[in-house]
C-alpha positions as CSV (number, residue, x, y, z in Angstrom):
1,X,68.5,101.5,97.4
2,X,66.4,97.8,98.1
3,X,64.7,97.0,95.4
4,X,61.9,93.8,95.6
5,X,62.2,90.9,93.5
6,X,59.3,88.7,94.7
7,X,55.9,89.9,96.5
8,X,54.5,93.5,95.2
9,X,56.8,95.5,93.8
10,X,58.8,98.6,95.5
11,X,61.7,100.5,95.7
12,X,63.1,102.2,98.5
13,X,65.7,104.9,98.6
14,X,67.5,106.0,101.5
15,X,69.3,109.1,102.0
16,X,71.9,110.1,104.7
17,X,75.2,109.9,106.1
18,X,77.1,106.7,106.5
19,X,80.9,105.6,108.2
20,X,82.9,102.3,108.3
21,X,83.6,100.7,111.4
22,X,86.5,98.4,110.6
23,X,87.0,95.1,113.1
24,X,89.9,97.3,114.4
25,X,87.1,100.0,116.1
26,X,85.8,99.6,119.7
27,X,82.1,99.5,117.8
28,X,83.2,96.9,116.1
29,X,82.6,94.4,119.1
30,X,79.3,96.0,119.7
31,X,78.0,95.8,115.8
32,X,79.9,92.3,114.9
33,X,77.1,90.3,116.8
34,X,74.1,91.3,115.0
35,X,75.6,90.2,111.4
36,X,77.3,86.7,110.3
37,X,80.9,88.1,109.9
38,X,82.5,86.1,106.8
39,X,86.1,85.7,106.5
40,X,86.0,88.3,104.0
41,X,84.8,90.6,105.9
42,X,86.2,94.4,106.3
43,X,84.0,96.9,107.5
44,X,80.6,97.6,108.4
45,X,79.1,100.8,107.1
46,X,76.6,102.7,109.6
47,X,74.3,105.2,108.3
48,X,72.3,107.5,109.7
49,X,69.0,107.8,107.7
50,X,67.6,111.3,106.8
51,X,65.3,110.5,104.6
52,X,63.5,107.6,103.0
53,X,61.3,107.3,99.8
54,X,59.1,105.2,97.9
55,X,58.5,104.4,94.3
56,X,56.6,102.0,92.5
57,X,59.1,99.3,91.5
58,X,56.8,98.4,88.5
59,X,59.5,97.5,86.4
60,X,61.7,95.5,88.2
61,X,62.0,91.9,87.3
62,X,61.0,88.7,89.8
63,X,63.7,86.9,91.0
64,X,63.8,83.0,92.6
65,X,66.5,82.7,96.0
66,X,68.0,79.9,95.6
67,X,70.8,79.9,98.1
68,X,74.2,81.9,98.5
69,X,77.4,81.1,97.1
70,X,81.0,79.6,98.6
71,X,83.1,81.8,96.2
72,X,83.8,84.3,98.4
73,X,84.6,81.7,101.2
74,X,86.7,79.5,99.1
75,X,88.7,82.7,97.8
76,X,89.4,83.9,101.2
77,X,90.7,80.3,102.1
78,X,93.5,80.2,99.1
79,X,94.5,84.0,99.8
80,X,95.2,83.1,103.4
81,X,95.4,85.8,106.3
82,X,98.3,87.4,104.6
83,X,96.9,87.2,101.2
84,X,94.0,89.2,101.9
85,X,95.4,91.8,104.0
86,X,98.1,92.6,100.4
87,X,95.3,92.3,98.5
88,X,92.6,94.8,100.7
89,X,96.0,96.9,100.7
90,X,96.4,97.1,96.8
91,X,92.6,96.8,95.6
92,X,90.3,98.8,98.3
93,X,92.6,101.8,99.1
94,X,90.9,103.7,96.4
95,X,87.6,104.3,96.0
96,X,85.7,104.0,92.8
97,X,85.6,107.6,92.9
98,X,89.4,108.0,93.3
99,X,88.7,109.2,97.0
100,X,91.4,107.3,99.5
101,X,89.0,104.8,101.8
102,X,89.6,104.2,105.3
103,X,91.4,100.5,104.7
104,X,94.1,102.6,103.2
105,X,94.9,104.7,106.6
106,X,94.7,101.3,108.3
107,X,96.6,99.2,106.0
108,X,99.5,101.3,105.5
């Protein structure tokens, strides 16, 4: 779901079927280039839309950009390579939904 927070407001939905390719996947090297890869990064999700809709967006509120922030950057630094490879191993195993992700079959 993208929702708009300056211009005229919409909302679009889109429906489908998605998969992660993690930087371990051959289609990683072909995906990587068309997105600034962080530190922090661990997979890219590729969907393949079925169906798009439309609503009005009436209600949702304007928002002012004003510019990203370092926090991830900054925590990725302190955890180190090691760090962060314990920590995707203990915190994104699990989904929110209890279903085992693909970082756990890597990371185990």
């Amino acid at each position: 779901m993208f929702c708009a927070f300056d211009g005229p407001p919409n909302i679009l939905r889109m429906y489908g079927n998605g998969y992660t390719v993690m930087p371990e996947d051959a289609e990683w090297m072909f995906l990587s280039p068309y997105f600034d890869i962080q530190l922090g990064t661990r997979q890219i999700i590729v969907a393949d839309i079925t169906k798009v809709q439309t609503s009005c967006g009436y209600s949702v509120p304007l928002y002012d950009y004003t510019g990203e922030r370092d926090h991830m950057q900054k925590w990725v630094a302190n955890k180190g390579p090691e760090g962060l490879e314990t920590y995707k191993k203990e915190k994104n195993s699990i989904s929110i939904d209890g279903l085992q992700t693909r970082l756990a079959t890597i990371h185990t």
